[in-house]
C-alpha positions as CSV (number, residue, x, y, z in Angstrom):
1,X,-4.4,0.2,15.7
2,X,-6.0,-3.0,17.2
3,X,-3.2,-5.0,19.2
4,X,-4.9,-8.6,18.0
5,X,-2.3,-11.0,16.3
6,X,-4.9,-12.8,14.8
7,X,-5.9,-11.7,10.9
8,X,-3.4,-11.7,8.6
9,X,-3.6,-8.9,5.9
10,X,-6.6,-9.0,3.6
11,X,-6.1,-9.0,-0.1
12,X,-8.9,-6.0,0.4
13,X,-6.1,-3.9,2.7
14,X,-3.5,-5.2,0.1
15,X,-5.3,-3.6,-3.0
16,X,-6.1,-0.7,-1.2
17,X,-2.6,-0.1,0.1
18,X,-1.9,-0.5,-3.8
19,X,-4.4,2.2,-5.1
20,X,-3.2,4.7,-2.7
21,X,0.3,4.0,-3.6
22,X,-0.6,4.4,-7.2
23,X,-2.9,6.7,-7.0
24,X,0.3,9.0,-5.3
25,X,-2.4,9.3,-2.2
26,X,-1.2,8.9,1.5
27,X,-0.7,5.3,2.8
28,X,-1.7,6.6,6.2
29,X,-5.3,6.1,6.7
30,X,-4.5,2.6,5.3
31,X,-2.1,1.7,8.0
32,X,-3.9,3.4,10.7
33,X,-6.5,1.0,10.5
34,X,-4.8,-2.6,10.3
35,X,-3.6,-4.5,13.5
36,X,-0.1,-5.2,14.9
37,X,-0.1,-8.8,12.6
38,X,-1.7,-6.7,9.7
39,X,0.9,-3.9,9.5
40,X,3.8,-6.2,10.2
41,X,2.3,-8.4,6.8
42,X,1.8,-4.7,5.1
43,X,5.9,-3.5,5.7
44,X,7.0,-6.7,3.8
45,X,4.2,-6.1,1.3
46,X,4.8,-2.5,0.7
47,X,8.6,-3.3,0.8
48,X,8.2,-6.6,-1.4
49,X,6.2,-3.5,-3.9
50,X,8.6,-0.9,-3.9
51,X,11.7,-3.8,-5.0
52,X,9.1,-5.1,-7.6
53,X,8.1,-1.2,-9.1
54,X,12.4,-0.2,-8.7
55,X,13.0,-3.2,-11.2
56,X,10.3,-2.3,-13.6
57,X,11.4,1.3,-13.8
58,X,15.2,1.7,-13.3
59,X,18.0,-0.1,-15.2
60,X,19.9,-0.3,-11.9
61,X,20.7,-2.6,-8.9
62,X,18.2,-2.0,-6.0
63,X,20.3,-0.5,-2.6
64,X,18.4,-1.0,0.4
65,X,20.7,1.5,1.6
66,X,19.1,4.4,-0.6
67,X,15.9,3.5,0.8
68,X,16.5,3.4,5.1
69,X,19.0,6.2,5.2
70,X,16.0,8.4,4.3
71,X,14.0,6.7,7.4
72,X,14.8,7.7,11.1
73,X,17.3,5.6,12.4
74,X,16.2,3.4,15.5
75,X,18.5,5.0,18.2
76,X,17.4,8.7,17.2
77,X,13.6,7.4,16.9
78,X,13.8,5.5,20.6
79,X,15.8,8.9,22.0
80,X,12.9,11.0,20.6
81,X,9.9,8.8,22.5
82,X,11.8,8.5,25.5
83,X,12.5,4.6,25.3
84,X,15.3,3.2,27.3
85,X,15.1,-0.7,25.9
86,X,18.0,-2.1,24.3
87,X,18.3,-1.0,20.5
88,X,17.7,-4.3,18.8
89,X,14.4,-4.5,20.2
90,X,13.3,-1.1,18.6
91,X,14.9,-2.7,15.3
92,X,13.6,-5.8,15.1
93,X,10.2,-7.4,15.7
94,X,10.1,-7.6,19.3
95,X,8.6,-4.1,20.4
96,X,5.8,-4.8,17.8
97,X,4.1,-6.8,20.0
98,X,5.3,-5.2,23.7
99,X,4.7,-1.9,22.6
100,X,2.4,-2.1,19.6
101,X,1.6,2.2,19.7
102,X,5.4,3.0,19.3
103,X,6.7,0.4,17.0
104,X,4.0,0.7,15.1
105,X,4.6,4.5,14.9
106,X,7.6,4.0,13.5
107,X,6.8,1.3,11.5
108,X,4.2,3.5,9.6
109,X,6.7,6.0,9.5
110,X,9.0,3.9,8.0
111,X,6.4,3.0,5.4
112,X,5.8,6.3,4.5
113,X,9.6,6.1,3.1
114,X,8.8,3.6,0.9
115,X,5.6,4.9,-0.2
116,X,7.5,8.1,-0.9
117,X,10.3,6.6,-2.8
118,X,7.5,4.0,-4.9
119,X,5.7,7.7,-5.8
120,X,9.1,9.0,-7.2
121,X,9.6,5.7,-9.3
122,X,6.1,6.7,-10.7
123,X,7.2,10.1,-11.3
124,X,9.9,9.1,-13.0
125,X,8.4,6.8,-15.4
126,X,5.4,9.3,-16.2
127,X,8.4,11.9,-17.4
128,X,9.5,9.2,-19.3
129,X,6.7,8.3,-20.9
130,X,6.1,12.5,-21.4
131,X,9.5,12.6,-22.7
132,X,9.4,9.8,-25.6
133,X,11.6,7.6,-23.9
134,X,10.6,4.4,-23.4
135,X,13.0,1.4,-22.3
136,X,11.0,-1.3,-20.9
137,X,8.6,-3.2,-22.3
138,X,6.7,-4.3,-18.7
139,X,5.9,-0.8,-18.3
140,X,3.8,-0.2,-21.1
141,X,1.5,-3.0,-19.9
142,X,1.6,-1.7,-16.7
143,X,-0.4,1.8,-17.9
């Protein structure tokens, strides 16, 4: 991962983040290759994508809370490398750019989650679909 704050996330990355999220493929490689600027674009946008995909599939409120108690929690991740900076910097932006390898570890890690989570959605909606049930409309232009 290139450390340049430069380039923002190209609609290019963006669709390709999409197929391999679609496609039920690993986000990894993706992520592997944007910068610090480009993966910090790519969380929201992945994130942004798995709120849009849990309103088009369930008939329920979205929980954030579902989502990060599946992800490692900050203090366990900075115990685990070793780090002895003050938590908030491990969960917010600031270690993104001081220590672009770890953050960006967990970062990726974190978008894993999501990309999990968006294939289950998926899933979900395929058995539908299998099943005869059908109860929203935006979905059948989505296939």
């Amino acid at each position: 991962m290139e450390s340049s704050k430069k380039s923002g996330l190209k609609v290019s990355q963006k669709l390709e983040l999409i197929l391999a999220l679609f496609s039920r493929k690993s986000i990894r490689p993706v992520l592997d290759s944007l910068t610090v600027q480009q993966l910090v674009e790519a969380h929201s946008f992945v994130w942004d994508k798995l709120v849009e995909v849990h309103y088009l599939i369930r008939n329920r409120d979205f929980s954030r809370e579902v989502i990060t108690k599946q992800m490692v929690p900050s203090a366990e991740y900075q115990r685990q490398q070793g780090c002895d900076l003050r938590l908030d910097y491990c969960k917010g932006v600031e270690c993104i750019w001081s220590n672009p390898g770890c953050a960006g570890n967990k970062v990726k890690n974190n978008m894993e989650v999501m990309a999990v989570t968006i294939n289950g959605y998926i899933a979900d909606c395929a058995s539908k679909q299998r099943n005869g049930i059908e109860d929203n409309k935006e979905i059948k232009a989505w296939h």
